[in-house]
PDB file of N, CA, C, O and CB in Angstrom:
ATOM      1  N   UNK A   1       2.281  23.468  25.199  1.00  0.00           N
ATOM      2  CA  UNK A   1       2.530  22.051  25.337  1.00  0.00           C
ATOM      3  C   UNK A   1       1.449  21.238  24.615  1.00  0.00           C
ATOM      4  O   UNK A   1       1.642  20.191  23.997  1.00  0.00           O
ATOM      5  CB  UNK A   1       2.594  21.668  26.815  1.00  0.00           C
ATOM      6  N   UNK A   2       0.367  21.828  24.773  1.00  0.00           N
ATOM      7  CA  UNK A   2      -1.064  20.914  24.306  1.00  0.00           C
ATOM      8  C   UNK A   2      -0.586  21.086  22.376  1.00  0.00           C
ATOM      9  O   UNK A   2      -0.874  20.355  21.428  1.00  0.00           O
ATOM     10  CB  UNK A   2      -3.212  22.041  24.974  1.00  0.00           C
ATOM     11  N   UNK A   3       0.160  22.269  22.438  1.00  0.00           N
ATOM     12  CA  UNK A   3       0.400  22.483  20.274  1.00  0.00           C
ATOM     13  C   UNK A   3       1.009  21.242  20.105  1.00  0.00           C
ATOM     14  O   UNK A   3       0.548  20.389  19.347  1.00  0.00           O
ATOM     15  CB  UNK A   3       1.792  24.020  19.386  1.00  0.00           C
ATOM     16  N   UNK A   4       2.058  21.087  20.794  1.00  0.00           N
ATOM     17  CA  UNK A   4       3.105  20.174  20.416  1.00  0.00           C
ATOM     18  C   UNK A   4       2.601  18.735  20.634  1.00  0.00           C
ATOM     19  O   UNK A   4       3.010  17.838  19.896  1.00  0.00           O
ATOM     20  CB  UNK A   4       4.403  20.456  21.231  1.00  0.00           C
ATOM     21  N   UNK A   5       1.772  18.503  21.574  1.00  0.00           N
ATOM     22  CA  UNK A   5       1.395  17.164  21.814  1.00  0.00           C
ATOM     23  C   UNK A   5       0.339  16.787  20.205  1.00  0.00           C
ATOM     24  O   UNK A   5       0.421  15.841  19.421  1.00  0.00           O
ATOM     25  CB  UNK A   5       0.443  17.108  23.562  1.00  0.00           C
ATOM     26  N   UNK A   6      -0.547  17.938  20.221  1.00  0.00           N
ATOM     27  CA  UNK A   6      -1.450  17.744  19.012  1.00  0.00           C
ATOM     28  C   UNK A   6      -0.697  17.621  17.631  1.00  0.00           C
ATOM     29  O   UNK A   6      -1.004  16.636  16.959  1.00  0.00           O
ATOM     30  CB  UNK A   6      -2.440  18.956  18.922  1.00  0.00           C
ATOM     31  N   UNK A   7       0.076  18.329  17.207  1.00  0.00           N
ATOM     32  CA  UNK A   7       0.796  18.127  16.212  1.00  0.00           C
ATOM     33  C   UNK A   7       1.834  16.951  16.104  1.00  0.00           C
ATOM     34  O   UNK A   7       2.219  16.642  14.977  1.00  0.00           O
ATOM     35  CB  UNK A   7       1.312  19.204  16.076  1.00  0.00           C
ATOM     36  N   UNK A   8       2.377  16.184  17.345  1.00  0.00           N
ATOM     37  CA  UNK A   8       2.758  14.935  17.011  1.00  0.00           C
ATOM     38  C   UNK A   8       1.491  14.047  16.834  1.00  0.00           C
ATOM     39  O   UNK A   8       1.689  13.015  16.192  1.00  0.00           O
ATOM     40  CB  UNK A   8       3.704  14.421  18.035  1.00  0.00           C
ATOM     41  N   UNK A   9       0.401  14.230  17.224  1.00  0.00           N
ATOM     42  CA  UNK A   9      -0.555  13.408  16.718  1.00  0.00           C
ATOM     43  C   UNK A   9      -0.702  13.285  15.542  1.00  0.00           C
ATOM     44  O   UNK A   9      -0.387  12.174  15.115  1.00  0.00           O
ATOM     45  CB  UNK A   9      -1.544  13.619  17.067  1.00  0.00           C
ATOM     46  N   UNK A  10      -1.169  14.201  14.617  1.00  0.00           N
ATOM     47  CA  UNK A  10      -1.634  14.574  13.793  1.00  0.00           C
ATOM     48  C   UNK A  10      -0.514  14.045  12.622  1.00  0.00           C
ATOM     49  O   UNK A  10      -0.881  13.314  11.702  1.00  0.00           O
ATOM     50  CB  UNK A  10      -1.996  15.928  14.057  1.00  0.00           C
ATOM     51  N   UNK A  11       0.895  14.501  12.768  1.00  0.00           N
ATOM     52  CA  UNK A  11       2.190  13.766  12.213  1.00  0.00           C
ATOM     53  C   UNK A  11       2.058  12.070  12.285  1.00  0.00           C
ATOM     54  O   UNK A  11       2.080  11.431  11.233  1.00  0.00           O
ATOM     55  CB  UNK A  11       3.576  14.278  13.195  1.00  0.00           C
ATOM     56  N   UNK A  12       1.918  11.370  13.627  1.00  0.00           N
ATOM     57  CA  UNK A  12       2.005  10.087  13.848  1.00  0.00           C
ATOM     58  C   UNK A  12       0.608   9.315  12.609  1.00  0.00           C
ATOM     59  O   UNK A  12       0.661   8.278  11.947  1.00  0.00           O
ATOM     60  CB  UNK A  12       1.785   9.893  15.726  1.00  0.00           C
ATOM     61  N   UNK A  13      -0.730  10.566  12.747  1.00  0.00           N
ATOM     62  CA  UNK A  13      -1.443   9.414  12.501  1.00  0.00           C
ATOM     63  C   UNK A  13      -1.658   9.922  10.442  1.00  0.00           C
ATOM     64  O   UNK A  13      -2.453   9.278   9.756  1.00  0.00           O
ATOM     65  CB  UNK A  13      -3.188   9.311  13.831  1.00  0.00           C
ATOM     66  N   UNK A  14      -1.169  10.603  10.083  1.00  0.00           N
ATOM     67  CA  UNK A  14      -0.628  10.809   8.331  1.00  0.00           C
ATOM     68  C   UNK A  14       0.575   9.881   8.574  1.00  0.00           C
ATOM     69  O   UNK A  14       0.464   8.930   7.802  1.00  0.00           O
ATOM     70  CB  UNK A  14      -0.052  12.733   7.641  1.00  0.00           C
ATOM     71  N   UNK A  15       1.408   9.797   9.148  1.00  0.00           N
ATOM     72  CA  UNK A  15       2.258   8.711   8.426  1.00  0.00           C
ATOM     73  C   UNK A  15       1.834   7.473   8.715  1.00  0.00           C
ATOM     74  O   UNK A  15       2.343   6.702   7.901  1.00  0.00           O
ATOM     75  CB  UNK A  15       3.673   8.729   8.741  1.00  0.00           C
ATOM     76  N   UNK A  16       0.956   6.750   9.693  1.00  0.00           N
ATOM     77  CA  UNK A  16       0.403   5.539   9.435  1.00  0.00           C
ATOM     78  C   UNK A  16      -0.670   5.166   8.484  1.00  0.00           C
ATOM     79  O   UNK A  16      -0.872   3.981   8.224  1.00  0.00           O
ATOM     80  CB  UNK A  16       0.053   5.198  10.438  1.00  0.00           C
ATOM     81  N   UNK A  17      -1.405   6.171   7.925  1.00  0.00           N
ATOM     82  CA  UNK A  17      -2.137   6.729   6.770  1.00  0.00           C
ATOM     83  C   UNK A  17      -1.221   5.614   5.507  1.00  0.00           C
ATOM     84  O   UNK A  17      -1.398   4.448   5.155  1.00  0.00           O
ATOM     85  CB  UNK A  17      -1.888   8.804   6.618  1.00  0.00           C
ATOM     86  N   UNK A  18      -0.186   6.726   5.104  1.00  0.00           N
ATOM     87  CA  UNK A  18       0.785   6.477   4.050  1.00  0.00           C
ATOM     88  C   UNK A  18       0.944   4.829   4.564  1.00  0.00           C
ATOM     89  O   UNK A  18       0.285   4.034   3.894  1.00  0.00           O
ATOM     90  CB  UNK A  18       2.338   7.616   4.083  1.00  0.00           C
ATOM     91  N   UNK A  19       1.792   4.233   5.737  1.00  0.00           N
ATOM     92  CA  UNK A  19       1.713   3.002   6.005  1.00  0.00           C
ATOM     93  C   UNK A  19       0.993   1.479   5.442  1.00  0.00           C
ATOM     94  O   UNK A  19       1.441   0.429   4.983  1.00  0.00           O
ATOM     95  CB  UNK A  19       1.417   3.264   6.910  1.00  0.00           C
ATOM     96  N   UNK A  20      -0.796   2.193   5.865  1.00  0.00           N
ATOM     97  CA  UNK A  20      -1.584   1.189   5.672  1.00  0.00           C
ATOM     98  C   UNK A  20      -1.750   1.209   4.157  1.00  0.00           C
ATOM     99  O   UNK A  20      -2.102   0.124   3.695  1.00  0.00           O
ATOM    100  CB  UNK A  20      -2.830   1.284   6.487  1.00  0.00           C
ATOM    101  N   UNK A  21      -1.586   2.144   3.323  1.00  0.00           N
ATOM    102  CA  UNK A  21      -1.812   2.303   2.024  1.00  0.00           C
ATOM    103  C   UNK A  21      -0.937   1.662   1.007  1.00  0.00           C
ATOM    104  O   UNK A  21      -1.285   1.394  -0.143  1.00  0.00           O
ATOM    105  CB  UNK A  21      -1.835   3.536   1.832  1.00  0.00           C
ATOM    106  N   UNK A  22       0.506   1.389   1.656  1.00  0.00           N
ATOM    107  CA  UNK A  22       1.615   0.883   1.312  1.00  0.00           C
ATOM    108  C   UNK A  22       1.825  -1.243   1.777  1.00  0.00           C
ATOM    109  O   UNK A  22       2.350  -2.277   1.366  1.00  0.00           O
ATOM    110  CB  UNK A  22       2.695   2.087   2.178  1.00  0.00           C
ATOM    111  N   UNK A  23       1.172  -0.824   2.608  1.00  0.00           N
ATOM    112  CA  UNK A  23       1.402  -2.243   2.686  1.00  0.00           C
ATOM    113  C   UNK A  23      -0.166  -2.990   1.942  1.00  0.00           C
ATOM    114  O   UNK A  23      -0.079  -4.132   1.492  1.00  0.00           O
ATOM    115  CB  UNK A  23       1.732  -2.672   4.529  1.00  0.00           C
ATOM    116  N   UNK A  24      -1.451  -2.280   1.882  1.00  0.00           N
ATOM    117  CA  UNK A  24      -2.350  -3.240   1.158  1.00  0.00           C
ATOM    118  C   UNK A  24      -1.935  -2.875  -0.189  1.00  0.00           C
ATOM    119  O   UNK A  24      -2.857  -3.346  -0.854  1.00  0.00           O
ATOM    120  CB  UNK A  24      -3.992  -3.102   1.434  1.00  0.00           C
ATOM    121  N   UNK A  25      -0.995  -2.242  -1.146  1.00  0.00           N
ATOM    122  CA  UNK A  25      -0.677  -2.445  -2.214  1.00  0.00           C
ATOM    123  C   UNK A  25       0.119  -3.445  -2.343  1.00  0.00           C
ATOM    124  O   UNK A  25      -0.053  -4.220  -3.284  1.00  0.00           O
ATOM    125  CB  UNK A  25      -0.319  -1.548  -2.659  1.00  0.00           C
ATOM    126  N   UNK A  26       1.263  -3.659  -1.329  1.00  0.00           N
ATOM    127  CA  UNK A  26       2.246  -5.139  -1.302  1.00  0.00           C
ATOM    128  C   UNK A  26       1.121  -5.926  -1.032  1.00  0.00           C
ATOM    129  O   UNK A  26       0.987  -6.485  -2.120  1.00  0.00           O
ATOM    130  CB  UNK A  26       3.632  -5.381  -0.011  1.00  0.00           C
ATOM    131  N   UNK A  27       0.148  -6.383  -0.259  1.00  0.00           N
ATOM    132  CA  UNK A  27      -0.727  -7.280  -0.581  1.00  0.00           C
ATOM    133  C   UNK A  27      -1.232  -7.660  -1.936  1.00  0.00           C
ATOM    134  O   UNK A  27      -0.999  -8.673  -2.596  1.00  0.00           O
ATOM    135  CB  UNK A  27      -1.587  -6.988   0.038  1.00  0.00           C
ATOM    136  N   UNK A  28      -2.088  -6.465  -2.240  1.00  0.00           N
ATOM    137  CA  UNK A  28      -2.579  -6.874  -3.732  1.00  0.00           C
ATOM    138  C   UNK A  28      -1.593  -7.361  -4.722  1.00  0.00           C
ATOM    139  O   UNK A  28      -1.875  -8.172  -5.603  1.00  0.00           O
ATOM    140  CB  UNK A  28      -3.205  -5.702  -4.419  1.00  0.00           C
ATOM    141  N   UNK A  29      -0.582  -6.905  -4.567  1.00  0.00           N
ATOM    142  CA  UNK A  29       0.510  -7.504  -5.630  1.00  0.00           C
ATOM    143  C   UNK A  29       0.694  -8.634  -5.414  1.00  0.00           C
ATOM    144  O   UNK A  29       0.558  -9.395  -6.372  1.00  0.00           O
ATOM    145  CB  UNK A  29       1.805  -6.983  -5.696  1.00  0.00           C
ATOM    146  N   UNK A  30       1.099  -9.245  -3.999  1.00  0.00           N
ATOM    147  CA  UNK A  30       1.455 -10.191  -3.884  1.00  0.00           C
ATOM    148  C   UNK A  30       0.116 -11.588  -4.271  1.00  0.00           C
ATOM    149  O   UNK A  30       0.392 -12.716  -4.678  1.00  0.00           O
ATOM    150  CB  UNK A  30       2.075  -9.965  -2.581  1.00  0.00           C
ATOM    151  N   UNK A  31      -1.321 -11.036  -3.981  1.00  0.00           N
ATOM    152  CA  UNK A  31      -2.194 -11.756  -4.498  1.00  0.00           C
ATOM    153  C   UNK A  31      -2.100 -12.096  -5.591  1.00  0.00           C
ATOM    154  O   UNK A  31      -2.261 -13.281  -5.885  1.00  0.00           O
ATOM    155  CB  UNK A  31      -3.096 -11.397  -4.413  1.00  0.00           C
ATOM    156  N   UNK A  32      -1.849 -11.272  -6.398  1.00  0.00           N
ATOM    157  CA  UNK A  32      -1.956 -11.094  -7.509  1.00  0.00           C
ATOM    158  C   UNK A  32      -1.067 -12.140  -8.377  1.00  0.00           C
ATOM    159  O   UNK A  32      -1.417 -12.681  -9.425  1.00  0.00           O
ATOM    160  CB  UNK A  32      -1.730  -9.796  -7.643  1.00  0.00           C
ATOM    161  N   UNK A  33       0.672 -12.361  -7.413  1.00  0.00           N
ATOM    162  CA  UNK A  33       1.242 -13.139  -7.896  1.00  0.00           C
ATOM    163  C   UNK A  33       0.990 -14.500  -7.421  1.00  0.00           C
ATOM    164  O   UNK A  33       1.700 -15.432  -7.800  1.00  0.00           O
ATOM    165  CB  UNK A  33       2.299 -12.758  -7.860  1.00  0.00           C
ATOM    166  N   UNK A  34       0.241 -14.624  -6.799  1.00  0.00           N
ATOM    167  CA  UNK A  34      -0.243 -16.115  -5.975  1.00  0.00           C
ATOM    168  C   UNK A  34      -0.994 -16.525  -7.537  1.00  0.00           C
ATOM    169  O   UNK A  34      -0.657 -17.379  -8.357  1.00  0.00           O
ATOM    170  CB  UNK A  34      -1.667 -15.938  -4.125  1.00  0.00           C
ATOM    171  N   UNK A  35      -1.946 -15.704  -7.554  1.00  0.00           N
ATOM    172  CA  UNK A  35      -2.999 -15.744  -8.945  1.00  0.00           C
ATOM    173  C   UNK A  35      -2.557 -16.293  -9.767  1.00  0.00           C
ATOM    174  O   UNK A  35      -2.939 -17.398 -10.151  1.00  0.00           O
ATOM    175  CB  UNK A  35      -3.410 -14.609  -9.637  1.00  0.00           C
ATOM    176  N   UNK A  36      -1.444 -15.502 -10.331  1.00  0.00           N
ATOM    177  CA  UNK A  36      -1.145 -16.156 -11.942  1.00  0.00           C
ATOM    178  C   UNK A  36      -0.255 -17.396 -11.144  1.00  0.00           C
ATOM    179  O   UNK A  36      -0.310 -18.322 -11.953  1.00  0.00           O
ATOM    180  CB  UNK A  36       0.013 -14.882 -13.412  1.00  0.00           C
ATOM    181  N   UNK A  37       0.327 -17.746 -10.271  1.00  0.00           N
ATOM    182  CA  UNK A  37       1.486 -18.540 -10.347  1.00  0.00           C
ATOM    183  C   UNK A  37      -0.028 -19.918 -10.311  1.00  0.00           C
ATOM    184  O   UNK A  37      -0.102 -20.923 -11.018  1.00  0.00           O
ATOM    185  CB  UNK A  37       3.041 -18.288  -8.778  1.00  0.00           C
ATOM    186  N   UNK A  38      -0.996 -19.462  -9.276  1.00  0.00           N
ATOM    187  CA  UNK A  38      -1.863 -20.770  -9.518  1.00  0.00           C
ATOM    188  C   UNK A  38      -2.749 -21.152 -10.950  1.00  0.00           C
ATOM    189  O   UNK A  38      -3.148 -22.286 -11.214  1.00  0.00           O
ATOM    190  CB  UNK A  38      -2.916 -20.708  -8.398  1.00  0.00           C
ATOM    191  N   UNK A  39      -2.941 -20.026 -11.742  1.00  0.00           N
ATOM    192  CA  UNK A  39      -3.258 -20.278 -12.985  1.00  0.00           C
ATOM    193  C   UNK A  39      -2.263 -20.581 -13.944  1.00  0.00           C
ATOM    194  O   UNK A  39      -2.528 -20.773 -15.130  1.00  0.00           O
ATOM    195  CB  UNK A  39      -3.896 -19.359 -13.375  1.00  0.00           C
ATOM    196  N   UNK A  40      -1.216 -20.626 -13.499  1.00  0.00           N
ATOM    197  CA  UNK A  40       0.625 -21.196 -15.001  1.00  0.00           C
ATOM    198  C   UNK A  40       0.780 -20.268 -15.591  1.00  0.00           C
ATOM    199  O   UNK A  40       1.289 -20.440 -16.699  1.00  0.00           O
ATOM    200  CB  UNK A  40       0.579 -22.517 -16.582  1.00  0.00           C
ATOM    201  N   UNK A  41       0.423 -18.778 -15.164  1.00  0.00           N
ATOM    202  CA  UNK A  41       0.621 -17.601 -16.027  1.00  0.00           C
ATOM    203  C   UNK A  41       2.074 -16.897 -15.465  1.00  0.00           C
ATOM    204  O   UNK A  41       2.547 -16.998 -14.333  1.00  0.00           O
ATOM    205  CB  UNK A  41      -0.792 -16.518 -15.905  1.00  0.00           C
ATOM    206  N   UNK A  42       2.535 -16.267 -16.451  1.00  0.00           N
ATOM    207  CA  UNK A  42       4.061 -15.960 -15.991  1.00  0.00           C
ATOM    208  C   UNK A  42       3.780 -14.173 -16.444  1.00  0.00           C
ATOM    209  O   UNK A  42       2.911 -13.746 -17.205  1.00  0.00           O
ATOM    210  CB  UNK A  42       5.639 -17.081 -17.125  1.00  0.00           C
ATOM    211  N   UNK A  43       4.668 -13.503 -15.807  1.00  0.00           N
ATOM    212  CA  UNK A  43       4.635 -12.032 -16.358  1.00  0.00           C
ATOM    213  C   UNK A  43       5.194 -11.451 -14.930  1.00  0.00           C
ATOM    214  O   UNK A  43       5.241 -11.993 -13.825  1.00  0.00           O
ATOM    215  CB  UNK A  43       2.903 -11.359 -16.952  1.00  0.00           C
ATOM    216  N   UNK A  44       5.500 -10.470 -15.255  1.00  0.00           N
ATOM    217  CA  UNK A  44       6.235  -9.474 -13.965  1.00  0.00           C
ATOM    218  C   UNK A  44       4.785  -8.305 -13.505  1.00  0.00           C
ATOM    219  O   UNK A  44       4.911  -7.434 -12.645  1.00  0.00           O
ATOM    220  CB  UNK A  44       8.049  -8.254 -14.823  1.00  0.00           C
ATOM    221  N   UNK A  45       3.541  -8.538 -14.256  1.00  0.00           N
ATOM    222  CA  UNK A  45       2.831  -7.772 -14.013  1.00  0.00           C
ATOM    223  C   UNK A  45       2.741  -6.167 -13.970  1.00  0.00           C
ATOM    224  O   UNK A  45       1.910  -5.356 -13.562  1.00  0.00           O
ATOM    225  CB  UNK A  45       2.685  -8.211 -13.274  1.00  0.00           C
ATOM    226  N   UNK A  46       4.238  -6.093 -14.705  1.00  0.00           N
ATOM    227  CA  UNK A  46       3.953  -4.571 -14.569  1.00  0.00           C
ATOM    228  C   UNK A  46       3.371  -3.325 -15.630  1.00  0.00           C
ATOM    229  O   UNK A  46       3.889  -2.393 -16.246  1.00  0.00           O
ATOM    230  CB  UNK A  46       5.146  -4.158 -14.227  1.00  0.00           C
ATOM    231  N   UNK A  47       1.941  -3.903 -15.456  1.00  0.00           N
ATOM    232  CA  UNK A  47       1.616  -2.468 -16.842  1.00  0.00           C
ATOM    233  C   UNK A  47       0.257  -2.248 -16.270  1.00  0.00           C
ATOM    234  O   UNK A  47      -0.296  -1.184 -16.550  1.00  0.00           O
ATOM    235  CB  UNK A  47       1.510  -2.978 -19.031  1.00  0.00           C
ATOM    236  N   UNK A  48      -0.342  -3.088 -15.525  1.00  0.00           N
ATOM    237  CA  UNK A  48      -1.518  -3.169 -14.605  1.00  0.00           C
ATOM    238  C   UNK A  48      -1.620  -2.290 -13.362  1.00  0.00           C
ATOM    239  O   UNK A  48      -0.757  -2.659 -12.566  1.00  0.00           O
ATOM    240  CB  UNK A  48      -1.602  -4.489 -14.148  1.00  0.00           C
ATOM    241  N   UNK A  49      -2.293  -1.335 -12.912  1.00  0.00           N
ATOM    242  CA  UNK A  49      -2.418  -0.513 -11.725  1.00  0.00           C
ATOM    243  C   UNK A  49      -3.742  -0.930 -11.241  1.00  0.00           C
ATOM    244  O   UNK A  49      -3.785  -0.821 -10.015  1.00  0.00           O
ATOM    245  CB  UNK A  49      -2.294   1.059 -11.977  1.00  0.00           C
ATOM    246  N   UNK A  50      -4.764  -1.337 -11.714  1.00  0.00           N
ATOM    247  CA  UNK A  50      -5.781  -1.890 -10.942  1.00  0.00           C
ATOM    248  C   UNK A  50      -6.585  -0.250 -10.200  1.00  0.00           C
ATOM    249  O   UNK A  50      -7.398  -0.121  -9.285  1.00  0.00           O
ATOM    250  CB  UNK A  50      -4.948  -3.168  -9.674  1.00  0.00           C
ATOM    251  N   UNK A  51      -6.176   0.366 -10.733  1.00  0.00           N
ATOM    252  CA  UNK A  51      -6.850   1.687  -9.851  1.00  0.00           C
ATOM    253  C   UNK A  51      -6.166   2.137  -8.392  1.00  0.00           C
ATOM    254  O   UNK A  51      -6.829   2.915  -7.706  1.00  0.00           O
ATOM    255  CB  UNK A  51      -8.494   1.270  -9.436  1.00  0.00           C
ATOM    256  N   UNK A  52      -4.844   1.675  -7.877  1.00  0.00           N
ATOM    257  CA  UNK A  52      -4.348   2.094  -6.777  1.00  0.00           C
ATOM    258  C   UNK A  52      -3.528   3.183  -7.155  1.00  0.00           C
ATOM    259  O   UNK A  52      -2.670   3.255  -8.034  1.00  0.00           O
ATOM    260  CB  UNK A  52      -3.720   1.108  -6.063  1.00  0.00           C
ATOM    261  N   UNK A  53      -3.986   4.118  -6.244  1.00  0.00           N
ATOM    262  CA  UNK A  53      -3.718   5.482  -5.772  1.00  0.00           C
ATOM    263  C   UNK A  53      -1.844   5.213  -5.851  1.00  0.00           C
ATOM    264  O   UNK A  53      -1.204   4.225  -5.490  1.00  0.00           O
ATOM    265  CB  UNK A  53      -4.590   5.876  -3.930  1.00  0.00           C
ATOM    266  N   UNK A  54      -1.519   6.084  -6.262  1.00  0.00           N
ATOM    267  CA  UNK A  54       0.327   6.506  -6.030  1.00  0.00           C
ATOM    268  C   UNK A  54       0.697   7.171  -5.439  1.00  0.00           C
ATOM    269  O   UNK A  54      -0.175   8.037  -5.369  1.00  0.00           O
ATOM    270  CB  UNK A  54       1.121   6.973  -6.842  1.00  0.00           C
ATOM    271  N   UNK A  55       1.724   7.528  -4.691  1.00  0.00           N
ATOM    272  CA  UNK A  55       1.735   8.900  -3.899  1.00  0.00           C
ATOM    273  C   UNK A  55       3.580   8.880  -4.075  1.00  0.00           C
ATOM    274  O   UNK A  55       4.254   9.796  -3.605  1.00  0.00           O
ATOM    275  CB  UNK A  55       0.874   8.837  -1.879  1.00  0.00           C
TER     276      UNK A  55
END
């Protein structure tokens, strides 16, 4: 019983892992489009990775 309890842990807390990693990339993007829209810059931004990890 104690396997099974530990291994849903261990499951629960890798996929909130993946989670938090996924949503501060929708952040940065979305900064990102705050950015140019407040500087009059236009572009879809997509050729830029900024160094974030992919998975």
């Amino acid at each position: 019983m104690k396997l099974v309890i530990a291994t849903f842990l261990i499951a629960i807390s890798l996929n909130s892992c993946n989670t938090t990693i996924g949503l501060a990339r929708d952040m940065r993007q979305a900064g990102e489009g705050l950015e140019k829209a407040a500087q009059g810059k236009q572009g879809d931004g997509g050729g830029e990775d900024m160094g974030a990890p992919t998975y």
